[in-house]
HTML snippet that shows the backbone in 3Dmol.js (N, CA, C, O; Angstrom):
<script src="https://3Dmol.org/build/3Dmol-min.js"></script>
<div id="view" style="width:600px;height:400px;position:relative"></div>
<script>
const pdb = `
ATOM      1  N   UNK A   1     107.923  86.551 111.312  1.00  0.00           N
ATOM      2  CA  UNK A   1     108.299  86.491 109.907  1.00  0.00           C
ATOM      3  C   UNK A   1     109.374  85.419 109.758  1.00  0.00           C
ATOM      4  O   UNK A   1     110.396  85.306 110.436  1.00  0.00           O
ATOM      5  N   UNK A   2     108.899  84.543 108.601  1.00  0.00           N
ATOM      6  CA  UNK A   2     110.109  83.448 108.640  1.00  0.00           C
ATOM      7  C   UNK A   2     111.228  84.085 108.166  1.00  0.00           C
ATOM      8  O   UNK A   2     111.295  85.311 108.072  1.00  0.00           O
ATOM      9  N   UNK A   3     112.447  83.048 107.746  1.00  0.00           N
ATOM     10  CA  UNK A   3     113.433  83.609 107.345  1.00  0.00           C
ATOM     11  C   UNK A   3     113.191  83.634 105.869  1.00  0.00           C
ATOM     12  O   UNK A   3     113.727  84.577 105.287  1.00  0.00           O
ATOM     13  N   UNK A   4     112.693  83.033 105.344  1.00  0.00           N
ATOM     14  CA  UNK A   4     111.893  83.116 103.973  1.00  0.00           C
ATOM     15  C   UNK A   4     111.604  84.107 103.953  1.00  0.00           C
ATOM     16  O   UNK A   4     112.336  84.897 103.356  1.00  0.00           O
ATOM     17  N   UNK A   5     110.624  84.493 104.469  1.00  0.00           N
ATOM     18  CA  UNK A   5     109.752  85.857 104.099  1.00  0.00           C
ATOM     19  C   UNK A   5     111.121  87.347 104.432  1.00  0.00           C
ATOM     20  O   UNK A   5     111.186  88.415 103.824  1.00  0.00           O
ATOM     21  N   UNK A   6     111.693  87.037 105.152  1.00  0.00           N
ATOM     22  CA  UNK A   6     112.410  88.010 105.424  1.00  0.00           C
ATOM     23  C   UNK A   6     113.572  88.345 104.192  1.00  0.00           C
ATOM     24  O   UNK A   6     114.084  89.434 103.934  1.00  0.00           O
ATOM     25  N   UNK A   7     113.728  87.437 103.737  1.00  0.00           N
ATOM     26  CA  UNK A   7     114.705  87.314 102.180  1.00  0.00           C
ATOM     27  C   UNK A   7     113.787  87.835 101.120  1.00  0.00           C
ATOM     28  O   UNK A   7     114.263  88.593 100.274  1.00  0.00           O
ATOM     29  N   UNK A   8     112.719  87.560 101.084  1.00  0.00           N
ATOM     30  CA  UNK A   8     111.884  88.370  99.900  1.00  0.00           C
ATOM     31  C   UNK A   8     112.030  89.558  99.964  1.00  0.00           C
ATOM     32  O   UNK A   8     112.597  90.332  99.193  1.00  0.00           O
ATOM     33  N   UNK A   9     111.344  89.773 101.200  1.00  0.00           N
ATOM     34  CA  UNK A   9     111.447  91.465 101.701  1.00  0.00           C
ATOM     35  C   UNK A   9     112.288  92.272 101.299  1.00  0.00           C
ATOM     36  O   UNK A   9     111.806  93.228 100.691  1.00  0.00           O
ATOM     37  N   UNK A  10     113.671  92.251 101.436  1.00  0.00           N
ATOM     38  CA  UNK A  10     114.832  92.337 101.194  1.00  0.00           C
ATOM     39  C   UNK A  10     115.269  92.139  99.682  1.00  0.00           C
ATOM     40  O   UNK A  10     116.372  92.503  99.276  1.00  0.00           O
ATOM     41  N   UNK A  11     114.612  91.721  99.133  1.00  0.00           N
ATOM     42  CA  UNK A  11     115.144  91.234  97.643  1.00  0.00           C
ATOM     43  C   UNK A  11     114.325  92.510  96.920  1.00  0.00           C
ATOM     44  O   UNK A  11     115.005  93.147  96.115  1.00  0.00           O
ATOM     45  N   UNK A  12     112.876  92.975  97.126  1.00  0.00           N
ATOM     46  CA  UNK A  12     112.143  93.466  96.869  1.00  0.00           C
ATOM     47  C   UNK A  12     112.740  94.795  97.562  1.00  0.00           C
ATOM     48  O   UNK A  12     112.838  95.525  96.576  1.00  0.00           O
ATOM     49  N   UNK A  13     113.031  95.276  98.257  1.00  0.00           N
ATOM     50  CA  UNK A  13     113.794  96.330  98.908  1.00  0.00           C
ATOM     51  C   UNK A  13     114.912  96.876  97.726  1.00  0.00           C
ATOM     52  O   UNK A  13     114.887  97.937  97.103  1.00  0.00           O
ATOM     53  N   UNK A  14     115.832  95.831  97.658  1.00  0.00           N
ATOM     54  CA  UNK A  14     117.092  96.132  96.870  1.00  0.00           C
ATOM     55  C   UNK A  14     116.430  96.017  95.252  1.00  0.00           C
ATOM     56  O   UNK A  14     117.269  96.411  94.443  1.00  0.00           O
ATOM     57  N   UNK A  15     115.528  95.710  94.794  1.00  0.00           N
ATOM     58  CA  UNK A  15     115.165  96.108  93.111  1.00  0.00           C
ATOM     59  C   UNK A  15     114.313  97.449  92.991  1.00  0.00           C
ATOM     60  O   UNK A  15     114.357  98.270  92.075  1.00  0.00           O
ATOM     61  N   UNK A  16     113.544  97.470  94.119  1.00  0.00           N
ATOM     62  CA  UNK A  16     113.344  98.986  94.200  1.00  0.00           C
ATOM     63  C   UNK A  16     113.994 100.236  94.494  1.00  0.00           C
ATOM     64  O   UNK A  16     113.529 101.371  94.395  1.00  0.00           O
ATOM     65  N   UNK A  17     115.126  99.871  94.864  1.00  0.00           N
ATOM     66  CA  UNK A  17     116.325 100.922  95.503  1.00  0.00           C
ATOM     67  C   UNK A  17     116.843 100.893  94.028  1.00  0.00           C
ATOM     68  O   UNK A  17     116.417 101.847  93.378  1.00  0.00           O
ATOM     69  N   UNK A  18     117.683 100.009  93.311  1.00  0.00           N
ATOM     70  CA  UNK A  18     118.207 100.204  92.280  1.00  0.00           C
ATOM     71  C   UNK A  18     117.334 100.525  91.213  1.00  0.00           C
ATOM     72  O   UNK A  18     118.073 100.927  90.314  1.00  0.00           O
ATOM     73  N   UNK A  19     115.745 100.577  90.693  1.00  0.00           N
ATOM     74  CA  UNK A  19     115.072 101.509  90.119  1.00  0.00           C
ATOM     75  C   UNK A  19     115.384 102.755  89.902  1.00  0.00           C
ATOM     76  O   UNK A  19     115.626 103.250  88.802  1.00  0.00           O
ATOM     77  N   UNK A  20     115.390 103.553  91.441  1.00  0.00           N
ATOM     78  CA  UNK A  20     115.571 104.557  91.766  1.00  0.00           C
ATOM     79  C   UNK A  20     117.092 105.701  91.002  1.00  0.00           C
ATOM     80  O   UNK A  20     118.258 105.465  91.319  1.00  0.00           O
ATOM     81  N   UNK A  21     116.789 106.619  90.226  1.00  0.00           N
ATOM     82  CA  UNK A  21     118.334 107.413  89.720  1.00  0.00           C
ATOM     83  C   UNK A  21     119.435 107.728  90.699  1.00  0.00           C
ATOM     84  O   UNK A  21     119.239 108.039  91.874  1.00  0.00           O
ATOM     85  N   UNK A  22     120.252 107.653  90.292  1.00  0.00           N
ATOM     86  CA  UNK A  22     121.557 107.658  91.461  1.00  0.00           C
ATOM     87  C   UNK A  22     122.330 108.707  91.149  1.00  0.00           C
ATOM     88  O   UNK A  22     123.084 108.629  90.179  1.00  0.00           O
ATOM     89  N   UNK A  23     122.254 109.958  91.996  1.00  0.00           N
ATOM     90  CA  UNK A  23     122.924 111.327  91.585  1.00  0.00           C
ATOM     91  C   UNK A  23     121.915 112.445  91.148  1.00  0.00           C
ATOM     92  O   UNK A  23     120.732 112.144  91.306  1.00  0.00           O
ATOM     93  N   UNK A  24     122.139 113.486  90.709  1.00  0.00           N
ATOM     94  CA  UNK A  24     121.228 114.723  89.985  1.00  0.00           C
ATOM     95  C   UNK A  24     120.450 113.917  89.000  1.00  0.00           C
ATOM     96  O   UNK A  24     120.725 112.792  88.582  1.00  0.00           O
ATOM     97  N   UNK A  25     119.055 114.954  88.583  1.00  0.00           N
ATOM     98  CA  UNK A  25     118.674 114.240  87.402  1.00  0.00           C
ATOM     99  C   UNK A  25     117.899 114.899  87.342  1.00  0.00           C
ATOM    100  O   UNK A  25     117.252 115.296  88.311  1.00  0.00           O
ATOM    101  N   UNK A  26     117.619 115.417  85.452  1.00  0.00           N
ATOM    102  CA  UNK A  26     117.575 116.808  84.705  1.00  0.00           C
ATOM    103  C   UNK A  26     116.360 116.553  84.092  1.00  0.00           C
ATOM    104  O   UNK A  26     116.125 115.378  83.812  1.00  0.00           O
ATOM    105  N   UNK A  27     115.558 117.375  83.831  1.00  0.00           N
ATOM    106  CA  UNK A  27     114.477 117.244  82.546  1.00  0.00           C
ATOM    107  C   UNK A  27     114.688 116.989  81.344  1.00  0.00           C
ATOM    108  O   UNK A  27     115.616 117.695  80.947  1.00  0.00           O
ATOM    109  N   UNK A  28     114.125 116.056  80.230  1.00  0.00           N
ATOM    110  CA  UNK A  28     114.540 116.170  79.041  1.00  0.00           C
ATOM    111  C   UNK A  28     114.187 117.092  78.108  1.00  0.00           C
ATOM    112  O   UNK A  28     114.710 117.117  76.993  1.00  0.00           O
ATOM    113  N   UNK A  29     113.044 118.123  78.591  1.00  0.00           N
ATOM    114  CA  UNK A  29     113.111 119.026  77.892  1.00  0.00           C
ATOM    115  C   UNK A  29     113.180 120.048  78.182  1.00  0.00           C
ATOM    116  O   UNK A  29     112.754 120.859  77.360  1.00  0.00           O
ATOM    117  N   UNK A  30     113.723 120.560  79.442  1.00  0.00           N
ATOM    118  CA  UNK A  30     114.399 122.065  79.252  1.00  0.00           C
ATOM    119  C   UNK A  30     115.496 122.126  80.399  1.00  0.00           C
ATOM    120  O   UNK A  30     115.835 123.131  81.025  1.00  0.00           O
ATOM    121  N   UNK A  31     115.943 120.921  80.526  1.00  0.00           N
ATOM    122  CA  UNK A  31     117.758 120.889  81.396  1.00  0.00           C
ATOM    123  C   UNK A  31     117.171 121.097  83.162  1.00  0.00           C
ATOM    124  O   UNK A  31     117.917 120.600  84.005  1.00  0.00           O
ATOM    125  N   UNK A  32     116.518 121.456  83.423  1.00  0.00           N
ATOM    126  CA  UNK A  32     116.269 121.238  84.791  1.00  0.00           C
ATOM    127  C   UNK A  32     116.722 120.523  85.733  1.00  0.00           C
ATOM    128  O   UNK A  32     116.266 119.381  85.784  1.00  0.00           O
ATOM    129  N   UNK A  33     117.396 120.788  86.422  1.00  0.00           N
ATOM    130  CA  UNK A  33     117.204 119.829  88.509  1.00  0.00           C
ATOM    131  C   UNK A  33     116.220 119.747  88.965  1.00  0.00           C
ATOM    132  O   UNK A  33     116.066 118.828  89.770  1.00  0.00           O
ATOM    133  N   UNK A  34     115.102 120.638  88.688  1.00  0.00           N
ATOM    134  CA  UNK A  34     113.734 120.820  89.411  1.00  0.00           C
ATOM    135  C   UNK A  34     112.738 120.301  89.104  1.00  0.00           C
ATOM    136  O   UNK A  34     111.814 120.962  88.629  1.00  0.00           O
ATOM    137  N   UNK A  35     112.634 118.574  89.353  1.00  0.00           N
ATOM    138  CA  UNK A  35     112.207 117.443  88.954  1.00  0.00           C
ATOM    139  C   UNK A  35     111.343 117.137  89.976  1.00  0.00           C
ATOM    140  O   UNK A  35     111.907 117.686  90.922  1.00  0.00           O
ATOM    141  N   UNK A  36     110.228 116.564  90.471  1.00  0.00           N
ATOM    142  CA  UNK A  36     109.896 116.026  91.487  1.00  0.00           C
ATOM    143  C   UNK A  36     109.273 114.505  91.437  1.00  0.00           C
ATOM    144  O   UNK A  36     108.233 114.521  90.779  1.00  0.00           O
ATOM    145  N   UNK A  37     109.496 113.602  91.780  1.00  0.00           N
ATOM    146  CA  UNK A  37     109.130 112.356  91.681  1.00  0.00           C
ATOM    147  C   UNK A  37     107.384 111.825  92.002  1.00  0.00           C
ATOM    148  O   UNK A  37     107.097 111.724  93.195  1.00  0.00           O
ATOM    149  N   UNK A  38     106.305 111.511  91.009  1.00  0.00           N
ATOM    150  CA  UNK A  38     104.921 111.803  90.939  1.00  0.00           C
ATOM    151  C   UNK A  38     104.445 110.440  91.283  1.00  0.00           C
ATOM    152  O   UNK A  38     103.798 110.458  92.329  1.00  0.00           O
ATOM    153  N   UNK A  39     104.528 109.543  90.872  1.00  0.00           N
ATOM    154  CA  UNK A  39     103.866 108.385  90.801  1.00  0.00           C
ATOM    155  C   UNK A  39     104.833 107.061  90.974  1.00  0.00           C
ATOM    156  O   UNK A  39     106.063 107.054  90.922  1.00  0.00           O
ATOM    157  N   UNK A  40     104.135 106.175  91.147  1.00  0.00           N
ATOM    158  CA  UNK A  40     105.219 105.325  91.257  1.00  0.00           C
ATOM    159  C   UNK A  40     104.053 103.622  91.064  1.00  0.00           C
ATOM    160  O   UNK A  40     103.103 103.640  90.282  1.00  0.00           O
ATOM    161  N   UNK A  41     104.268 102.809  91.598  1.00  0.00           N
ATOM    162  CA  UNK A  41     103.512 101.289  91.653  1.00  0.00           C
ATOM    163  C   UNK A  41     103.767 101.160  90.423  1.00  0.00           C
ATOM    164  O   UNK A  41     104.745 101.405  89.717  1.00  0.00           O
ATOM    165  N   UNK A  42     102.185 100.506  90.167  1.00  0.00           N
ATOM    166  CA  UNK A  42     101.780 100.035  88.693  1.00  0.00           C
ATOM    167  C   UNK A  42     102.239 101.309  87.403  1.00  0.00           C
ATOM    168  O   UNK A  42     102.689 101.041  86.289  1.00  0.00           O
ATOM    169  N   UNK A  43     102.002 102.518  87.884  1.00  0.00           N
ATOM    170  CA  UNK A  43     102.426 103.422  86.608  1.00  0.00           C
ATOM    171  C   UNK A  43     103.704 103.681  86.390  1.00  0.00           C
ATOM    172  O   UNK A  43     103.891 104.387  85.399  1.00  0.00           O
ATOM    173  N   UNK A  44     104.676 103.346  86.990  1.00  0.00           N
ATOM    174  CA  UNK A  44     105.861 103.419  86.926  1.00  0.00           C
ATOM    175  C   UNK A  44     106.677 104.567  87.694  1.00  0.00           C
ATOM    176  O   UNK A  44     106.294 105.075  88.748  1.00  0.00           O
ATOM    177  N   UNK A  45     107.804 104.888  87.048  1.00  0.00           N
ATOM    178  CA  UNK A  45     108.254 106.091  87.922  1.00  0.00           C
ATOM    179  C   UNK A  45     107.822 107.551  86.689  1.00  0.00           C
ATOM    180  O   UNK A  45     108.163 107.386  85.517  1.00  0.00           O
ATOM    181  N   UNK A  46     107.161 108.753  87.045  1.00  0.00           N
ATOM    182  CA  UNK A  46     106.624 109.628  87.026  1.00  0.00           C
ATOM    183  C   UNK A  46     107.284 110.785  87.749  1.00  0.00           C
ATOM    184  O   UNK A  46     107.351 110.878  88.974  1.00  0.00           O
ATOM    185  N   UNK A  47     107.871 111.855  86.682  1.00  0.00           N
ATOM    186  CA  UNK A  47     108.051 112.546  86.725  1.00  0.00           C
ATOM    187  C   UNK A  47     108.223 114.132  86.884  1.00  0.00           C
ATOM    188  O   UNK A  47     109.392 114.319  86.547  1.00  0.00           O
ATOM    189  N   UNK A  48     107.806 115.051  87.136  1.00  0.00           N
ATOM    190  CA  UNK A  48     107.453 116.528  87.079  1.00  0.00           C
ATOM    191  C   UNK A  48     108.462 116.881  86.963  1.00  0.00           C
ATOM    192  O   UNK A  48     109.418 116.333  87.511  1.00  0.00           O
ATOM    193  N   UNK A  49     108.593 118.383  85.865  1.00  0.00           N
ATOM    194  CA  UNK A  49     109.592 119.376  86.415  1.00  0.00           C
ATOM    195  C   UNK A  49     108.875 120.543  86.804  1.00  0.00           C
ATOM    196  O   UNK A  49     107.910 120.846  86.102  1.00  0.00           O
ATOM    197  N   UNK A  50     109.200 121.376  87.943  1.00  0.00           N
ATOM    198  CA  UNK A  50     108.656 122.594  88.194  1.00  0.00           C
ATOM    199  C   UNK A  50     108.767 124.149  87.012  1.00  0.00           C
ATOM    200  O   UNK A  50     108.081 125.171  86.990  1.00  0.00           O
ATOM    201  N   UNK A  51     110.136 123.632  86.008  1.00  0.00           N
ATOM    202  CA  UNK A  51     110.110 125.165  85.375  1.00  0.00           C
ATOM    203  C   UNK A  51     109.454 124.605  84.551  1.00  0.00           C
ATOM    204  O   UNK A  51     108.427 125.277  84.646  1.00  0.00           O
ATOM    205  N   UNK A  52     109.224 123.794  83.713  1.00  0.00           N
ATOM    206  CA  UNK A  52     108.695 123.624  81.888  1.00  0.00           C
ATOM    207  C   UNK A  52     107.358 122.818  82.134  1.00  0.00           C
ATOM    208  O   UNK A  52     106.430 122.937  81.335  1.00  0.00           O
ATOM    209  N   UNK A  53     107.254 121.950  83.305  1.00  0.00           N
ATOM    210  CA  UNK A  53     105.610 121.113  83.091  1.00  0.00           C
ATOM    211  C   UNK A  53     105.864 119.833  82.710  1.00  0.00           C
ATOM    212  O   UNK A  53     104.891 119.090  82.576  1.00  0.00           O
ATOM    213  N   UNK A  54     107.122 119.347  82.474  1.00  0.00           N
ATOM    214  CA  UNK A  54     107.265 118.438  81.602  1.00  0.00           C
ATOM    215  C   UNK A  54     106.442 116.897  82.782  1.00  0.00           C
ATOM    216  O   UNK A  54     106.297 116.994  84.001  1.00  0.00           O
ATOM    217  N   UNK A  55     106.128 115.894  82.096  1.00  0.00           N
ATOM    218  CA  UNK A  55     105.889 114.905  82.776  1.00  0.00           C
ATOM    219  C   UNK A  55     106.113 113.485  82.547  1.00  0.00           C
ATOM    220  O   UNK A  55     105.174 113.022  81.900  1.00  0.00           O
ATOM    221  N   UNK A  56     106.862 112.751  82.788  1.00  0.00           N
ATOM    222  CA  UNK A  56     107.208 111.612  82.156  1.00  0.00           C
ATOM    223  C   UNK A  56     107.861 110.687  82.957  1.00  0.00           C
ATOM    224  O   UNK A  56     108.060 110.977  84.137  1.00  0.00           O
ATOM    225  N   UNK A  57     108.229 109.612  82.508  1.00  0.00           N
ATOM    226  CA  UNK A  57     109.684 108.698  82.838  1.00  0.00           C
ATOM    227  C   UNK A  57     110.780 108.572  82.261  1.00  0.00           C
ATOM    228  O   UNK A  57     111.541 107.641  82.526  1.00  0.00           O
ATOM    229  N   UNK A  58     111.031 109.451  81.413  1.00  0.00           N
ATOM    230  CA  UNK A  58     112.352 110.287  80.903  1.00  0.00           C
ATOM    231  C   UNK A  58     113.077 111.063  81.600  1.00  0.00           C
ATOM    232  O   UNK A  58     112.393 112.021  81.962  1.00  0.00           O
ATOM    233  N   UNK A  59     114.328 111.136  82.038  1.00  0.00           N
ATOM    234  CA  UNK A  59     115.009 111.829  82.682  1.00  0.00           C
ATOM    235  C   UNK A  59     116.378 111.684  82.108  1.00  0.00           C
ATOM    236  O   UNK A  59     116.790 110.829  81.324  1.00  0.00           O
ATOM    237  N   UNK A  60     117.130 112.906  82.770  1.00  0.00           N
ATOM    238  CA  UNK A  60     118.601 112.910  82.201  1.00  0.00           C
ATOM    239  C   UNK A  60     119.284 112.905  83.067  1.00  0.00           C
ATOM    240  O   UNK A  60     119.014 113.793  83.875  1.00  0.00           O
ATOM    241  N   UNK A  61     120.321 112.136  83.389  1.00  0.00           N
ATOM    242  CA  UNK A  61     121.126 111.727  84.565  1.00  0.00           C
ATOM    243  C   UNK A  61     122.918 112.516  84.174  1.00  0.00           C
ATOM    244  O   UNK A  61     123.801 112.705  85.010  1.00  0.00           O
ATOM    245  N   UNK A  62     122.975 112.784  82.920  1.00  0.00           N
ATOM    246  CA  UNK A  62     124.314 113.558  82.431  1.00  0.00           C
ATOM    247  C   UNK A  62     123.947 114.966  82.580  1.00  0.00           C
ATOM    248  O   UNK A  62     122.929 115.539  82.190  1.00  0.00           O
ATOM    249  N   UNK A  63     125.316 115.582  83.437  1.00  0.00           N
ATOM    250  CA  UNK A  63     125.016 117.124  83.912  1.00  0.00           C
ATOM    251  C   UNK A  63     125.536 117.898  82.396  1.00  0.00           C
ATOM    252  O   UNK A  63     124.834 118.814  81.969  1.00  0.00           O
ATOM    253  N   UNK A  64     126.465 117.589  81.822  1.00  0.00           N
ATOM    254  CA  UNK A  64     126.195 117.996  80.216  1.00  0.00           C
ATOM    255  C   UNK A  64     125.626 118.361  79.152  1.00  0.00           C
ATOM    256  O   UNK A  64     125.546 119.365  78.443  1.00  0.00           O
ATOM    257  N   UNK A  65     125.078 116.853  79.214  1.00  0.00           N
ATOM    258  CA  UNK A  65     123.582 117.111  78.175  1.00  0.00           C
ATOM    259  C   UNK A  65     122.998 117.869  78.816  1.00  0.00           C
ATOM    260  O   UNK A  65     122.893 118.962  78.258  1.00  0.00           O
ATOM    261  N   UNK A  66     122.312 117.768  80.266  1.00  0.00           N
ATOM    262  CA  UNK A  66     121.280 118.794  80.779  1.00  0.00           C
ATOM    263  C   UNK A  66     121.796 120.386  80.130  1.00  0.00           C
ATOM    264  O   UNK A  66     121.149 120.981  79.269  1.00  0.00           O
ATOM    265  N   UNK A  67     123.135 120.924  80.766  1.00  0.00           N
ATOM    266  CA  UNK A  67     123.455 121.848  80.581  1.00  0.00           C
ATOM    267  C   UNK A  67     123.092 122.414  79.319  1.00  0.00           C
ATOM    268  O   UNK A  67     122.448 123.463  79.330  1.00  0.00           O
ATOM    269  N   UNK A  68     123.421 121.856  78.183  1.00  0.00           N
ATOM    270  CA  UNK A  68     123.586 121.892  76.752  1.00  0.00           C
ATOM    271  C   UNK A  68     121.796 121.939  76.117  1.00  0.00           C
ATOM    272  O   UNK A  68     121.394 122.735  75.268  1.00  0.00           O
ATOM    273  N   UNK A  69     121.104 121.058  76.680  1.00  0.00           N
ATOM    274  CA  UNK A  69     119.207 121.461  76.836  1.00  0.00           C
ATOM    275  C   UNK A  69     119.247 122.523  77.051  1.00  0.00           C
ATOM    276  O   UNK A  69     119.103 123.302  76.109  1.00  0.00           O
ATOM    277  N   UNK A  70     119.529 123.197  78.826  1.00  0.00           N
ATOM    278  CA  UNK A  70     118.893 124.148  79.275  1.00  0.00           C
ATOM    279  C   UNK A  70     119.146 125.731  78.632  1.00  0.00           C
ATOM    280  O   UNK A  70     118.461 126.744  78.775  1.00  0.00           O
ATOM    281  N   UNK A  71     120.429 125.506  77.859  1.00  0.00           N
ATOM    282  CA  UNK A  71     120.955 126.751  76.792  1.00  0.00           C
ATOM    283  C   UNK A  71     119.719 126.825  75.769  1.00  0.00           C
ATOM    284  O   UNK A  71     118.949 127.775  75.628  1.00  0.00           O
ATOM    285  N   UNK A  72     119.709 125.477  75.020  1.00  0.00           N
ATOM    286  CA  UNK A  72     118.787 125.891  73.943  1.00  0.00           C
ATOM    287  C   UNK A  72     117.430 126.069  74.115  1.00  0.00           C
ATOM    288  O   UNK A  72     116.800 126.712  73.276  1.00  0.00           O
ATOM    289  N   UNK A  73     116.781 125.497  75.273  1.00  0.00           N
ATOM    290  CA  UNK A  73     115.087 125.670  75.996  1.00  0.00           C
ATOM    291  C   UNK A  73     115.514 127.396  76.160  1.00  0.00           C
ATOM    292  O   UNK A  73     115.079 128.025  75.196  1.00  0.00           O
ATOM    293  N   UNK A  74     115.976 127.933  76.780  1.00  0.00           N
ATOM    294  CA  UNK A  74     116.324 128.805  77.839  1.00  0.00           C
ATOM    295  C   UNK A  74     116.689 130.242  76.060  1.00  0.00           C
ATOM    296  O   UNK A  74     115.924 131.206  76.052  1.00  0.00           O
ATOM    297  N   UNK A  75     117.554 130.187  75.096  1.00  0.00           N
ATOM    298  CA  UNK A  75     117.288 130.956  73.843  1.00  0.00           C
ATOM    299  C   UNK A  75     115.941 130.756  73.347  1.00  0.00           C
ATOM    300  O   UNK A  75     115.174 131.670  73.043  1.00  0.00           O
ATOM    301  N   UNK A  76     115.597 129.051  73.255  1.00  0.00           N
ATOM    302  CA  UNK A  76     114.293 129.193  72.696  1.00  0.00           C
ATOM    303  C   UNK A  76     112.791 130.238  73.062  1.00  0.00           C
ATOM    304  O   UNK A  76     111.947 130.648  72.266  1.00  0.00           O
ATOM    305  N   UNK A  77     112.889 130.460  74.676  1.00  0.00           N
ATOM    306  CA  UNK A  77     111.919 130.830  75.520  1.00  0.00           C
ATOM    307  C   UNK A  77     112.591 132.515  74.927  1.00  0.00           C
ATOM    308  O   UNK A  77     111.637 133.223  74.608  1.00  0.00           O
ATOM    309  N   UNK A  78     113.485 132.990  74.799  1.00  0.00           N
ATOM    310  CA  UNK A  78     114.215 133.914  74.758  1.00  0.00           C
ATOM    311  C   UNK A  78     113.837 134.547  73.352  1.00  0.00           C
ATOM    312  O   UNK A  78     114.616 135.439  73.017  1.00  0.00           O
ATOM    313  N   UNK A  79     112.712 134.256  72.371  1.00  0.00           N
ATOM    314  CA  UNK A  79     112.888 134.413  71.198  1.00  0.00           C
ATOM    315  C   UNK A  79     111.439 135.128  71.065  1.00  0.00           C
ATOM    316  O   UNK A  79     111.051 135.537  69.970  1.00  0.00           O
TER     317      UNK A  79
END
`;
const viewer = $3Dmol.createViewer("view");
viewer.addModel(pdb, "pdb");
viewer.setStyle({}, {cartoon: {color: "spectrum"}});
viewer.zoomTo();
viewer.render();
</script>
C-alpha cells in the first residue's frame, strides 16, 4: 500500500468515526437508551429502539430531553 493509499484509508476511517454519536443516545420517541444501530452504507445510519419500535436516523444525544420524552411516552402508555 502506497503512502497515498494509506492517507485515504485513514481519512475515510476518521469521517466515519466522527459520523458515529459520541456518549448515550435516546429515542425520539419514547426517551430510551435501548437503541440498536441497523443499517449503515448507502442508507445511512439506522436506528432501532427495543421498547417503542421506533426506526430512524433521529436520535437524542441530551440525557434531559430524553428524560423529559420518556415521562410523557411512559403517562401516555399509562392512560
Amino acid at each position: 500500500m502506497s503512502e497515498e493509499e494509506a492517507y485515504d484509508k485513514l481519512d475515510k476511517m476518521v469521517e466515519k468515526e466522527a459520523q458515529k454519536p459520541k456518549g448515550e443516545i435516546y429515542c425520539p420517541e419514547c426517551g430510551s437508551s435501548r437503541l440498536y444501530y441497523f443499517l449503515g452504507l448507502k442508507a445511512g445510519q439506522i436506528f432501532v429502539c427495543k421498547d417503542c419500535g421506533y426506526q430512524g436516523p433521529l436520535i437524542i444525544e441530551d440525557g434531559e430531553v430524553a428524560e423529559e420524552i420518556r415521562k410523557n411516552w411512559v403517562n401516555e402508555k399509562s392512560k
